[in-house]
KOLGU-4560 file (N, C-alpha, C; in nm, 3 decimals, padded with zeros to 5 digits):
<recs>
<n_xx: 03.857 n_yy: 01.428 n_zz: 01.989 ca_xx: 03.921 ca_yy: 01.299 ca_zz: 02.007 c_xx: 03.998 c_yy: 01.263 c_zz: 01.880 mol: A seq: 1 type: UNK>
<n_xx: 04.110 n_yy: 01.215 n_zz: 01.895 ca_xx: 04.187 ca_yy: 01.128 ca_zz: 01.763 c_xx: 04.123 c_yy: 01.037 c_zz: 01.719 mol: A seq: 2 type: UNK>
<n_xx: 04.195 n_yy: 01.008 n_zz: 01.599 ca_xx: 04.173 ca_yy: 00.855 ca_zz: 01.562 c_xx: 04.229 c_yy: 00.737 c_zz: 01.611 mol: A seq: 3 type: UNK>
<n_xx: 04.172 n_yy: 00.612 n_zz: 01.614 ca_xx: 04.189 ca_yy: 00.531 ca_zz: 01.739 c_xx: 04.307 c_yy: 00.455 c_zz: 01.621 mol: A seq: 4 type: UNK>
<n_xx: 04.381 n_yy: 00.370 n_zz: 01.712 ca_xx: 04.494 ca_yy: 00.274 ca_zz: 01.622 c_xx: 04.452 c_yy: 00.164 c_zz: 01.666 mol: A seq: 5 type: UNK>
<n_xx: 04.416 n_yy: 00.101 n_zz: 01.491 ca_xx: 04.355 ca_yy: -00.036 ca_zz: 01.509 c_xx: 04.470 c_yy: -00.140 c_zz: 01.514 mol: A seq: 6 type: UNK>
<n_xx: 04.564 n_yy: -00.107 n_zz: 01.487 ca_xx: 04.687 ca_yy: -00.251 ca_zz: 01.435 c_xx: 04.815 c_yy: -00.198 c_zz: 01.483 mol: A seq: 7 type: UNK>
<n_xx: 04.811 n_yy: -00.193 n_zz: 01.670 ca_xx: 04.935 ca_yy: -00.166 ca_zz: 01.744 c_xx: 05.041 c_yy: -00.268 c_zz: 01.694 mol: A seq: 8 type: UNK>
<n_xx: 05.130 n_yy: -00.181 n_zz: 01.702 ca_xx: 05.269 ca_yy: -00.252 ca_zz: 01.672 c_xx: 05.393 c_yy: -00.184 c_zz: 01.739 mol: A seq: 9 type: UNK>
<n_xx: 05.504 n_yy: -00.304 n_zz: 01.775 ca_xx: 05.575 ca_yy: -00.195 ca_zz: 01.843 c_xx: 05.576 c_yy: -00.199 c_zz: 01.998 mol: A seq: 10 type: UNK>
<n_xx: 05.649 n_yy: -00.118 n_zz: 02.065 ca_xx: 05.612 ca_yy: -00.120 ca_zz: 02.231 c_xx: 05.546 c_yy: 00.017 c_zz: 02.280 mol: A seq: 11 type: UNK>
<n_xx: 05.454 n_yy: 00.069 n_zz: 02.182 ca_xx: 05.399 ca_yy: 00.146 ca_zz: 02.217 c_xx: 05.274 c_yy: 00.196 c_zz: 02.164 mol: A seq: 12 type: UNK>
<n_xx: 05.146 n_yy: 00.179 n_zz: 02.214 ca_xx: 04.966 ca_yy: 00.195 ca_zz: 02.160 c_xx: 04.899 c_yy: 00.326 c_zz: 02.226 mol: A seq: 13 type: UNK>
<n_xx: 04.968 n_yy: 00.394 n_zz: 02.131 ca_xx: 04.814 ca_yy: 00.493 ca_zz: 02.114 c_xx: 04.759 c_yy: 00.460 c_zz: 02.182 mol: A seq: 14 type: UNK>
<n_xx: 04.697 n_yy: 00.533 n_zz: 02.275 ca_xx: 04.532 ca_yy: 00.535 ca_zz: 02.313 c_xx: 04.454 c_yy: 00.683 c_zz: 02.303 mol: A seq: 15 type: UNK>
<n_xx: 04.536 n_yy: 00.791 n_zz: 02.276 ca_xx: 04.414 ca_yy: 00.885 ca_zz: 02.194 c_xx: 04.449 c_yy: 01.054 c_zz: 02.299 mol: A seq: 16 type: UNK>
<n_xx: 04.402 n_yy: 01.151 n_zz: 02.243 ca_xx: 04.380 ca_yy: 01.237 ca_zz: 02.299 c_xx: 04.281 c_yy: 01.287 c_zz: 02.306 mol: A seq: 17 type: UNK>
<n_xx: 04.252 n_yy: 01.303 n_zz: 02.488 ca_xx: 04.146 ca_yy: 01.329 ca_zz: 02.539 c_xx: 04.097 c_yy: 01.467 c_zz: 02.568 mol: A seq: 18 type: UNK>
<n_xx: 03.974 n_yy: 01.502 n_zz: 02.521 ca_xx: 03.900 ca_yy: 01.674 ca_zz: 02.609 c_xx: 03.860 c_yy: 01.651 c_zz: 02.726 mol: A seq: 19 type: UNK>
<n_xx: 03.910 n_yy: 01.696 n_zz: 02.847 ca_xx: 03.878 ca_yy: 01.704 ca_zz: 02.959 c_xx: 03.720 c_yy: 01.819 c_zz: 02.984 mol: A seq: 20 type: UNK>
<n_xx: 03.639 n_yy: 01.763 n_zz: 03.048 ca_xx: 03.514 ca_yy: 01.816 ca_zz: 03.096 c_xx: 03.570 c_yy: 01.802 c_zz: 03.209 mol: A seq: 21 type: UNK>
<n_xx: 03.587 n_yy: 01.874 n_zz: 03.308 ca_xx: 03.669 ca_yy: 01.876 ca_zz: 03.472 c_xx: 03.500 c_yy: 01.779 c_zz: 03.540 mol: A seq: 22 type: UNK>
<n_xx: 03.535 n_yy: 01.682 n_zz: 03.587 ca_xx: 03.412 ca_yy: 01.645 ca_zz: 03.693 c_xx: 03.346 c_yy: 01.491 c_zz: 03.638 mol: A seq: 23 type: UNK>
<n_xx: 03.425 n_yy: 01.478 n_zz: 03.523 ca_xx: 03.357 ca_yy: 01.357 ca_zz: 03.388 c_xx: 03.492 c_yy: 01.266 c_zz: 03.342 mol: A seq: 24 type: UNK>
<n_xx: 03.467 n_yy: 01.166 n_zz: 03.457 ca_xx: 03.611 ca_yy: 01.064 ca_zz: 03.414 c_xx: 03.586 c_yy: 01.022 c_zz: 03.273 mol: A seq: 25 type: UNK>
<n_xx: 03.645 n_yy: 00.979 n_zz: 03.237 ca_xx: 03.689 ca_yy: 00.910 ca_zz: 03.019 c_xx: 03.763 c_yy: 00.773 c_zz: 03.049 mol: A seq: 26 type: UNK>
<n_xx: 03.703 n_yy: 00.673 n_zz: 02.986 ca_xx: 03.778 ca_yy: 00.543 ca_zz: 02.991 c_xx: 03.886 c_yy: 00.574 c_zz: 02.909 mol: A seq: 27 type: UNK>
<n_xx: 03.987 n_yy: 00.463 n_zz: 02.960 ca_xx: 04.141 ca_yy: 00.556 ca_zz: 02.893 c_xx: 04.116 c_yy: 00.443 c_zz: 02.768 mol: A seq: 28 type: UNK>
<n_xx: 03.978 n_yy: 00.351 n_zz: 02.737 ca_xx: 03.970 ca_yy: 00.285 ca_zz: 02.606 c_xx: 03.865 c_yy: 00.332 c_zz: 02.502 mol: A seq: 29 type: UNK>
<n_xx: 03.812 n_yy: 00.480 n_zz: 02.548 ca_xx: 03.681 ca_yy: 00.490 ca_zz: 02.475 c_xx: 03.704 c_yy: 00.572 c_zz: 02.369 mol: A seq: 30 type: UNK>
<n_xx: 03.848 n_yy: 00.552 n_zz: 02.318 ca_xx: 03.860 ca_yy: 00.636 ca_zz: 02.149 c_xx: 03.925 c_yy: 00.499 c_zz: 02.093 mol: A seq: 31 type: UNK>
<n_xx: 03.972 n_yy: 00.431 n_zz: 02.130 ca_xx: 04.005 ca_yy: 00.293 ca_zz: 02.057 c_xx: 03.954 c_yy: 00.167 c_zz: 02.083 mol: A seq: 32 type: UNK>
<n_xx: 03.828 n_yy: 00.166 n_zz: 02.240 ca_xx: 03.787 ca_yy: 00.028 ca_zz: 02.235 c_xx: 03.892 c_yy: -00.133 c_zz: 02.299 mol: A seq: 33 type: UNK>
<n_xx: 03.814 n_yy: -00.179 n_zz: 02.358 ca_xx: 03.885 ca_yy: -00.300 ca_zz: 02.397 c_xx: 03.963 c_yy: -00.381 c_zz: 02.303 mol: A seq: 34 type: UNK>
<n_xx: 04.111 n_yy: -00.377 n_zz: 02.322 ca_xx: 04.190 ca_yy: -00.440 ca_zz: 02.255 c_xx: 04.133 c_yy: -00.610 c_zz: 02.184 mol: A seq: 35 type: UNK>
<n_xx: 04.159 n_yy: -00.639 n_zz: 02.133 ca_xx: 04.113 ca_yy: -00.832 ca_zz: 02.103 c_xx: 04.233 c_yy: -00.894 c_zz: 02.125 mol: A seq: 36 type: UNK>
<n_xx: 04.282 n_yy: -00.934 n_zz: 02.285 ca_xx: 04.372 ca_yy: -01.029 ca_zz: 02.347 c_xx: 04.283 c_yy: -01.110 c_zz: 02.470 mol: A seq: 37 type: UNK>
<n_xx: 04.335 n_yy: -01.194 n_zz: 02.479 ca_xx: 04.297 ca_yy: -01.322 ca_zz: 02.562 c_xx: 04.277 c_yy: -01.323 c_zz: 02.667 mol: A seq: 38 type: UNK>
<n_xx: 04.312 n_yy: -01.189 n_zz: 02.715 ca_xx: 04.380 ca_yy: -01.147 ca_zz: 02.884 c_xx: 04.327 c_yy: -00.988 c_zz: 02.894 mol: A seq: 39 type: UNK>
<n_xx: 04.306 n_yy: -00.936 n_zz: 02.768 ca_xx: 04.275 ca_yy: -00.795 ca_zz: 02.821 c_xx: 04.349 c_yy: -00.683 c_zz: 02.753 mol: A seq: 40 type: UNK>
<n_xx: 04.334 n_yy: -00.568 n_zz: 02.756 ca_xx: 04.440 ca_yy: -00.454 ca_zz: 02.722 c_xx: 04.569 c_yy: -00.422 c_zz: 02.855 mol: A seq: 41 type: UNK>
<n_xx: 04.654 n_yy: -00.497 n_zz: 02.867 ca_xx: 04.759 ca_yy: -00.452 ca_zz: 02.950 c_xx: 04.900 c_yy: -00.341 c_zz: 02.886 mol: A seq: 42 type: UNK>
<n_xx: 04.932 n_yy: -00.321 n_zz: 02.982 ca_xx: 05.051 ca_yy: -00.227 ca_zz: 02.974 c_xx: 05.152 c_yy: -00.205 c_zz: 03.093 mol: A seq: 43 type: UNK>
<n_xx: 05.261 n_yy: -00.180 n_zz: 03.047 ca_xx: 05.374 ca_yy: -00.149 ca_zz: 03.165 c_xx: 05.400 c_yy: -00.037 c_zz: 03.195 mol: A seq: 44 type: UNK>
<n_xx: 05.359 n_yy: 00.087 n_zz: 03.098 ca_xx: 05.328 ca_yy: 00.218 ca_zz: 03.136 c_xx: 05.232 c_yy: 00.324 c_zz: 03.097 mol: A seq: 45 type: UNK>
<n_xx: 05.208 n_yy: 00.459 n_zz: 03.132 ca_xx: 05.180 ca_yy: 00.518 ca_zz: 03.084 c_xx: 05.205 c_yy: 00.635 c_zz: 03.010 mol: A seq: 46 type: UNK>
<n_xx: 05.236 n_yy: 00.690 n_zz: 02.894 ca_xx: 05.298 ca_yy: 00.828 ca_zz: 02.866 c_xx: 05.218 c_yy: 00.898 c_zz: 02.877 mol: A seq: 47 type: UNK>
<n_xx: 05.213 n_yy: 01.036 n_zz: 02.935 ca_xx: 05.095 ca_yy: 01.121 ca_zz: 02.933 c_xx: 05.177 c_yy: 01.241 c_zz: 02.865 mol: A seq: 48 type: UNK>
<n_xx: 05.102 n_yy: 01.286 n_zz: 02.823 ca_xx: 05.119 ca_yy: 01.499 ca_zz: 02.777 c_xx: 05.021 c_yy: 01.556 c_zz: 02.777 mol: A seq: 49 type: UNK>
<n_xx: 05.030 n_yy: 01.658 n_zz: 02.858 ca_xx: 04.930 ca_yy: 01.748 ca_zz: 02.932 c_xx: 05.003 c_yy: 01.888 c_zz: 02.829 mol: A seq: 50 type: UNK>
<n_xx: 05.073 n_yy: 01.833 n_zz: 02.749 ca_xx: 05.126 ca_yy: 02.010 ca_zz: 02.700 c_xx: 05.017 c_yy: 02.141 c_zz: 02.648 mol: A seq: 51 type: UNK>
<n_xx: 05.038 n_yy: 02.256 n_zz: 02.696 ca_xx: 04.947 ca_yy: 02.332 ca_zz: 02.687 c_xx: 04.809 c_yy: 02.328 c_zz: 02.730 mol: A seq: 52 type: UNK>
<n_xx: 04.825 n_yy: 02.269 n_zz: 02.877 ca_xx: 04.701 ca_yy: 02.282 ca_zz: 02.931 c_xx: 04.725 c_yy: 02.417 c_zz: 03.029 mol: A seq: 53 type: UNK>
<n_xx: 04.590 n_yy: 02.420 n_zz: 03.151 ca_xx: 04.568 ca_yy: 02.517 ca_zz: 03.230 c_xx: 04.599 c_yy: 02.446 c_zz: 03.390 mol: A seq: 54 type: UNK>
<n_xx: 04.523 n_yy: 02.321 n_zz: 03.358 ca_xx: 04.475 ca_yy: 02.267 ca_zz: 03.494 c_xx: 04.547 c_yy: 02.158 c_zz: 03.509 mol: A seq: 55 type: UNK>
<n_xx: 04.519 n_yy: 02.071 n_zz: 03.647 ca_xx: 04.572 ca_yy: 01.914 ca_zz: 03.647 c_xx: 04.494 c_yy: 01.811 c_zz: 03.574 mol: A seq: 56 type: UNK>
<n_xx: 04.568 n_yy: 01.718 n_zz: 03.538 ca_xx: 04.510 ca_yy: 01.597 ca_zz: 03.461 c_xx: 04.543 c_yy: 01.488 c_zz: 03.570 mol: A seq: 57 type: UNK>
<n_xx: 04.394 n_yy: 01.410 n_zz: 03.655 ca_xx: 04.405 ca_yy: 01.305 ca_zz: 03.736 c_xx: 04.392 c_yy: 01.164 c_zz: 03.666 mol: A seq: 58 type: UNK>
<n_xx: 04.482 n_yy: 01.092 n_zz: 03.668 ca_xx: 04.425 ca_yy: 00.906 ca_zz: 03.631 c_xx: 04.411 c_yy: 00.872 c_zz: 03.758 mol: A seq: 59 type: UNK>
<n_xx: 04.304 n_yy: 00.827 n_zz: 03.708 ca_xx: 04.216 ca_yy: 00.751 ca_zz: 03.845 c_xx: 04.189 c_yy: 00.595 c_zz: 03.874 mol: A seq: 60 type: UNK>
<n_xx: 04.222 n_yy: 00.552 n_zz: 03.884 ca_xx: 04.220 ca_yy: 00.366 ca_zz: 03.909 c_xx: 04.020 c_yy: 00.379 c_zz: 03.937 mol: A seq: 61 type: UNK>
<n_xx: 03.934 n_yy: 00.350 n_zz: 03.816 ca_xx: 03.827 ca_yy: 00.332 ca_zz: 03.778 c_xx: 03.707 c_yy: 00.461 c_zz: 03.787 mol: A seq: 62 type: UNK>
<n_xx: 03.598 n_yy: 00.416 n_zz: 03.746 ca_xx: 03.526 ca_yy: 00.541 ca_zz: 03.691 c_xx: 03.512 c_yy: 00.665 c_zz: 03.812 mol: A seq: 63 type: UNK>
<n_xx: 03.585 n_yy: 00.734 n_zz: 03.848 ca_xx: 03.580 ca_yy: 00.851 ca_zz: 03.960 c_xx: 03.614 c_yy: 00.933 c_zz: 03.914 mol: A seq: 64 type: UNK>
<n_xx: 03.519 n_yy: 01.057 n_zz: 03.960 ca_xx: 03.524 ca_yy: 01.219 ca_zz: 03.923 c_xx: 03.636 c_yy: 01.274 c_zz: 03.969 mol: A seq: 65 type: UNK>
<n_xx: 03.696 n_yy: 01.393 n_zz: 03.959 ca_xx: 03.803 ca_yy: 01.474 ca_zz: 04.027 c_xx: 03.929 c_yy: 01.398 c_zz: 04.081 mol: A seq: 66 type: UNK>
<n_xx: 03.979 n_yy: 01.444 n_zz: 04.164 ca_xx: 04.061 ca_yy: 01.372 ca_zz: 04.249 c_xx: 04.040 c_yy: 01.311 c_zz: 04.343 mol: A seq: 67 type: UNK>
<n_xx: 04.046 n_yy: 01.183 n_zz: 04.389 ca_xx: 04.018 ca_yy: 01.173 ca_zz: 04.483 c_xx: 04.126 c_yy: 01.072 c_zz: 04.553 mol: A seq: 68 type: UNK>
<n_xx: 04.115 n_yy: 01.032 n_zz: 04.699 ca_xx: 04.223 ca_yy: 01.077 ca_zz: 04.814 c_xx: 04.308 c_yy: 00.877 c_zz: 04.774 mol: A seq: 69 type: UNK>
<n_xx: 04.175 n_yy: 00.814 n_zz: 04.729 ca_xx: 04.186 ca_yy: 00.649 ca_zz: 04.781 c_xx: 04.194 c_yy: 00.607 c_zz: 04.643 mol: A seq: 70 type: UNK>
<n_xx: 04.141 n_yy: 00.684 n_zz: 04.482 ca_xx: 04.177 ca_yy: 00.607 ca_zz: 04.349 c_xx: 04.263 c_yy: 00.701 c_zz: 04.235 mol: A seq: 71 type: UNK>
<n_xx: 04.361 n_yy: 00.755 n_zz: 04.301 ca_xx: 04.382 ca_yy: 00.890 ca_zz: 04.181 c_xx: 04.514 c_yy: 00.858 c_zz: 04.241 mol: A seq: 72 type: UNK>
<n_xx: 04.588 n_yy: 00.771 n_zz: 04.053 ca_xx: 04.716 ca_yy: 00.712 ca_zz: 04.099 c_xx: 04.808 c_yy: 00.824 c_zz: 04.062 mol: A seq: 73 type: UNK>
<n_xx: 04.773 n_yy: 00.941 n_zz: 03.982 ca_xx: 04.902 ca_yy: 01.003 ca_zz: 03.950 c_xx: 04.788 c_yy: 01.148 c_zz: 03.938 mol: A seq: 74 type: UNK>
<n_xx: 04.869 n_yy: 01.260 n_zz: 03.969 ca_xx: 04.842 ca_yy: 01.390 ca_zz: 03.936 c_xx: 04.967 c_yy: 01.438 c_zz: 03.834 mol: A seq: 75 type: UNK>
<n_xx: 04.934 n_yy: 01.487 n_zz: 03.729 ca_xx: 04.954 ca_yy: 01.542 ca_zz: 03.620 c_xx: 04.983 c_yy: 01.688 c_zz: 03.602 mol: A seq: 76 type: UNK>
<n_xx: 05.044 n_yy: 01.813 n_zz: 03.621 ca_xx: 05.022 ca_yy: 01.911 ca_zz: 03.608 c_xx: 05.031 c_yy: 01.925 c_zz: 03.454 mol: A seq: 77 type: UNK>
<n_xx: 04.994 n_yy: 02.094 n_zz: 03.442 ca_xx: 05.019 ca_yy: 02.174 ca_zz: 03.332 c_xx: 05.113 c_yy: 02.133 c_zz: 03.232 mol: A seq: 78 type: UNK>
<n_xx: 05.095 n_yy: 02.145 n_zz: 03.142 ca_xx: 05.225 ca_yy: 02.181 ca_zz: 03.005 c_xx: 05.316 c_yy: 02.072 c_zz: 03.071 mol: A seq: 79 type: UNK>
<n_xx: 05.344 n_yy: 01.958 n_zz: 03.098 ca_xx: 05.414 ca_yy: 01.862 ca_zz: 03.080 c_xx: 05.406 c_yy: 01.777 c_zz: 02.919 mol: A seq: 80 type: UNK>
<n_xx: 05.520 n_yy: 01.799 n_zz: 02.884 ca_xx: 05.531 ca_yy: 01.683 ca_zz: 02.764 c_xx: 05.538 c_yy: 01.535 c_zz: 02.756 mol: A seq: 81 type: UNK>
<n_xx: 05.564 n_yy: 01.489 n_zz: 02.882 ca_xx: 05.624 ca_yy: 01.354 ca_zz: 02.853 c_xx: 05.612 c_yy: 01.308 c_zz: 02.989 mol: A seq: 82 type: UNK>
<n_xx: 05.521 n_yy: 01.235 n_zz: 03.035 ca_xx: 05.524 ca_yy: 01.214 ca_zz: 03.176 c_xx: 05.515 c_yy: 01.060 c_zz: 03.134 mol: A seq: 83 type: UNK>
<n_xx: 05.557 n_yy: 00.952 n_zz: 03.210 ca_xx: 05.573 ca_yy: 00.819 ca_zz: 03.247 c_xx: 05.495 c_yy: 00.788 c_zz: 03.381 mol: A seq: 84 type: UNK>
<n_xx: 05.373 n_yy: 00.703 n_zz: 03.386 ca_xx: 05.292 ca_yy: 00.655 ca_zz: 03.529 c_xx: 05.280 c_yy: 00.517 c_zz: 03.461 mol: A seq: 85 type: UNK>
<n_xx: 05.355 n_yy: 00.457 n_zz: 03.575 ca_xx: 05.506 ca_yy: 00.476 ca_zz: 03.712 c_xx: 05.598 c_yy: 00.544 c_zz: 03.601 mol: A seq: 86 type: UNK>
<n_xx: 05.696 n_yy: 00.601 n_zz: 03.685 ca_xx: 05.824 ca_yy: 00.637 ca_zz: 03.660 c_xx: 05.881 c_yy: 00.557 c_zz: 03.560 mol: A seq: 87 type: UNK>
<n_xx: 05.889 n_yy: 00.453 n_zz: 03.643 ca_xx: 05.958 ca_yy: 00.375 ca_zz: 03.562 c_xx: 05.880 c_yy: 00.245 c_zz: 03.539 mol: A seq: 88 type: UNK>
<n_xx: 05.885 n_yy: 00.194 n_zz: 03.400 ca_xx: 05.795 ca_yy: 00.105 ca_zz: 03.409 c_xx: 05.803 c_yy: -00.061 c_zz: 03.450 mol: A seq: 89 type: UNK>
<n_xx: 05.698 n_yy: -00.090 n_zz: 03.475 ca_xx: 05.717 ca_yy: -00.205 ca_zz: 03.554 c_xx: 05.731 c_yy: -00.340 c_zz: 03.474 mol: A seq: 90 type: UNK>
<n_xx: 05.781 n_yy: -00.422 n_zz: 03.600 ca_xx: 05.887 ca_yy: -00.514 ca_zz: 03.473 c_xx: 05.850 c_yy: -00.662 c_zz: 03.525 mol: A seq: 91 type: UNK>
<n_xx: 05.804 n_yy: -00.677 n_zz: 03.612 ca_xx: 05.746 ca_yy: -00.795 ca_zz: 03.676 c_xx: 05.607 c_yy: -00.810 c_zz: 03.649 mol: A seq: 92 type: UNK>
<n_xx: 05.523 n_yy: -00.696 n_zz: 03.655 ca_xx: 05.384 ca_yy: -00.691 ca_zz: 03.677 c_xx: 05.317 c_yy: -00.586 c_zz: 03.510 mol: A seq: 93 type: UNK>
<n_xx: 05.180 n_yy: -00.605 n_zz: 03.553 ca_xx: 05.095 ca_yy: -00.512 ca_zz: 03.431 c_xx: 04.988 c_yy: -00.475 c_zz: 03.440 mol: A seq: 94 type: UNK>
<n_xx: 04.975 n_yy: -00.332 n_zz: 03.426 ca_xx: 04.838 ca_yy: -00.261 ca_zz: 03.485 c_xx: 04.739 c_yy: -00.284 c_zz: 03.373 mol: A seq: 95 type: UNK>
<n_xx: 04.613 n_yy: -00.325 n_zz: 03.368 ca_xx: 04.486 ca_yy: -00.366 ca_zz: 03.313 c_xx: 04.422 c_yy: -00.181 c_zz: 03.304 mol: A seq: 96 type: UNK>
<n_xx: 04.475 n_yy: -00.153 n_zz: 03.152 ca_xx: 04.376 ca_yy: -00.019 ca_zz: 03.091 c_xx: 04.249 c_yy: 00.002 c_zz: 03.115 mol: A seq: 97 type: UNK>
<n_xx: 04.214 n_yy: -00.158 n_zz: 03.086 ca_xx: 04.048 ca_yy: -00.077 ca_zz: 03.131 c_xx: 03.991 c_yy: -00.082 c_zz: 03.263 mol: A seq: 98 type: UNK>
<n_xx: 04.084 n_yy: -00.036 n_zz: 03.354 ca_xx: 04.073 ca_yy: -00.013 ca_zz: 03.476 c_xx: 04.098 c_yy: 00.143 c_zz: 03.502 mol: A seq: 99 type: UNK>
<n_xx: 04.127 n_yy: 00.207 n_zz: 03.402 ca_xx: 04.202 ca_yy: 00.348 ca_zz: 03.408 c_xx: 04.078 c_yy: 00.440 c_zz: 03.382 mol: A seq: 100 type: UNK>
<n_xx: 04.078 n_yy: 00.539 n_zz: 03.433 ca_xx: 04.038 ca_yy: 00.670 ca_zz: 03.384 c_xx: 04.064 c_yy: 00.822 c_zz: 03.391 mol: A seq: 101 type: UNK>
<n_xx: 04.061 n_yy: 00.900 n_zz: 03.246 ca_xx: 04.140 ca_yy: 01.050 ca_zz: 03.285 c_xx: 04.011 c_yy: 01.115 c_zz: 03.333 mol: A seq: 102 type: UNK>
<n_xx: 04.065 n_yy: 01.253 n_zz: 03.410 ca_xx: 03.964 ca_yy: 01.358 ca_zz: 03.462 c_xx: 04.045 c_yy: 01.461 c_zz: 03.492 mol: A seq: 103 type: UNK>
<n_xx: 03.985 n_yy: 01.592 n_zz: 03.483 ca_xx: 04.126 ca_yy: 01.672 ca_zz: 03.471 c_xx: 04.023 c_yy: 01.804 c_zz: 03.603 mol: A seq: 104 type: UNK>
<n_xx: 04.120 n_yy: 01.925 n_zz: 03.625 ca_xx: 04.063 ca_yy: 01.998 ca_zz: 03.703 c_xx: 04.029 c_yy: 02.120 c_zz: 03.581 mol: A seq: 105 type: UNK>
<n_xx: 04.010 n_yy: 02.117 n_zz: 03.485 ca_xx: 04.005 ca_yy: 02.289 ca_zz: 03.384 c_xx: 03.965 c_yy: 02.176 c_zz: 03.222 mol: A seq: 106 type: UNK>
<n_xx: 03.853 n_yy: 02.229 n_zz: 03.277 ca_xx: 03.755 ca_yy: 02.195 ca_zz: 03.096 c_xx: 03.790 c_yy: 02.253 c_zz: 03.001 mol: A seq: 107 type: UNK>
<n_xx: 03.773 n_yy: 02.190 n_zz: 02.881 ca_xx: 03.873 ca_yy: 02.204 ca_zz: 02.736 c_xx: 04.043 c_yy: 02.173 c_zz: 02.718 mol: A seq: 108 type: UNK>
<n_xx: 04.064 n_yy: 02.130 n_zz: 02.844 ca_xx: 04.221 ca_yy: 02.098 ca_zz: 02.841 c_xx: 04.188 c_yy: 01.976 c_zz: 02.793 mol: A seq: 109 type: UNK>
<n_xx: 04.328 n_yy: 01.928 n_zz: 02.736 ca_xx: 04.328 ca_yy: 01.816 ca_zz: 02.670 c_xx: 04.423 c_yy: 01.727 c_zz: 02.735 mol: A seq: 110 type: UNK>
<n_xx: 04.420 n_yy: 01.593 n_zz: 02.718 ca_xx: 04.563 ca_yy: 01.495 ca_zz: 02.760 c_xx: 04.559 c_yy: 01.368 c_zz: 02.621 mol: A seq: 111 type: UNK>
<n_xx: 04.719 n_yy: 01.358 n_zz: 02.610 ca_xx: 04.736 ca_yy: 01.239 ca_zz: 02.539 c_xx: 04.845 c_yy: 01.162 c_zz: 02.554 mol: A seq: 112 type: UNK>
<n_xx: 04.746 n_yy: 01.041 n_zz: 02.572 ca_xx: 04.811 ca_yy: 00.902 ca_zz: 02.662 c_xx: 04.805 c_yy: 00.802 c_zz: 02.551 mol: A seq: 113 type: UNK>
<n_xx: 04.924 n_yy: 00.737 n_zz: 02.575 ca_xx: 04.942 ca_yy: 00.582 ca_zz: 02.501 c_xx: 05.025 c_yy: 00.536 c_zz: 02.634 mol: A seq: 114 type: UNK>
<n_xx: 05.020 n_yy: 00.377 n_zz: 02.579 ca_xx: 04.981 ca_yy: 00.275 ca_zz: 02.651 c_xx: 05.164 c_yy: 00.202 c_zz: 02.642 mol: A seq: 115 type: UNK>
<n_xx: 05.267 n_yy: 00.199 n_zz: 02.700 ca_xx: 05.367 ca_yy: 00.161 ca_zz: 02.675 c_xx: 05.410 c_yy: -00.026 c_zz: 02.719 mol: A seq: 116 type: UNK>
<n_xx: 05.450 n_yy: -00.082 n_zz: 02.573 ca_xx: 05.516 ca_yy: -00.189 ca_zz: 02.594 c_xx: 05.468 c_yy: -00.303 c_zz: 02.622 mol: A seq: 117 type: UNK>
<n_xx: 05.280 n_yy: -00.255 n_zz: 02.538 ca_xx: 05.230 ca_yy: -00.364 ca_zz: 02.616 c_xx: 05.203 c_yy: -00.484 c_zz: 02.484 mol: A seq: 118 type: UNK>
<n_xx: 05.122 n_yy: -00.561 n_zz: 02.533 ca_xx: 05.112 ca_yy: -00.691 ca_zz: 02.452 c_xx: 05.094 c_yy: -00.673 c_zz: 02.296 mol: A seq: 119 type: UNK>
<n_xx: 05.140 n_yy: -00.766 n_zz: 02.214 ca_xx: 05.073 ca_yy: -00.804 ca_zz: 02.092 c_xx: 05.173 c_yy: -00.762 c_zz: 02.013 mol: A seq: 120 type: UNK>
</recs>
């Protein structure tokens, strides 16, 4: 795991790179911890990089293993550098981080996600 960033600045927060155990969701806050805002850790996107992995990397809308059919908002493949979940980020609304979790399909792969554009 990285080191967590205590004093986001900017439109874009770190949140860490993760070791995937395939089968073992990871809060997308448990290398930096709940932000200290009034409202929560929000964000308008996600960056992911899966570069130099094997397997898929699933975010899952709360603590769930693997993929699954009804909470697994984005599939991730291999060796991507730069992925955005959503596409594009959202501009009306804001997804609540600690609602997120990674899980990947191939143990020892890694993912690293920060948190785009969000508060503070």
């Amino acid at each position: 795991m990285s080191i967590p960033e205590k004093n986001p600045i900017g439109g874009v927060w770190p949140l860490g790179t993760f070791t995937i155990t395939a089968g073992t969701p990871i809060s997308l806050l448990s290398i930096v911890g709940q932000r200290v805002l009034g409202q929560g850790a929000f964000c308008r996107q996600f960056i992911i990089s899966t570069a130099g992995n094997t397997g898929e990397i699933y975010l899952n809308d709360g603590n769930v293993a693997g993929k699954d059919v009804n909470r697994t908002v984005a599939i991730i493949g291999p060796a991507e550098p730069s992925v955005g979940v959503p596409p594009d980020a959202l501009r009306m609304s804001e997804m609540d981080v600690t609602r997120y979790y990674v899980d990947g399909s191939a143990s020892g792969d890694t993912v690293t996600i920060s948190a785009a554009d969000s508060r503070g």
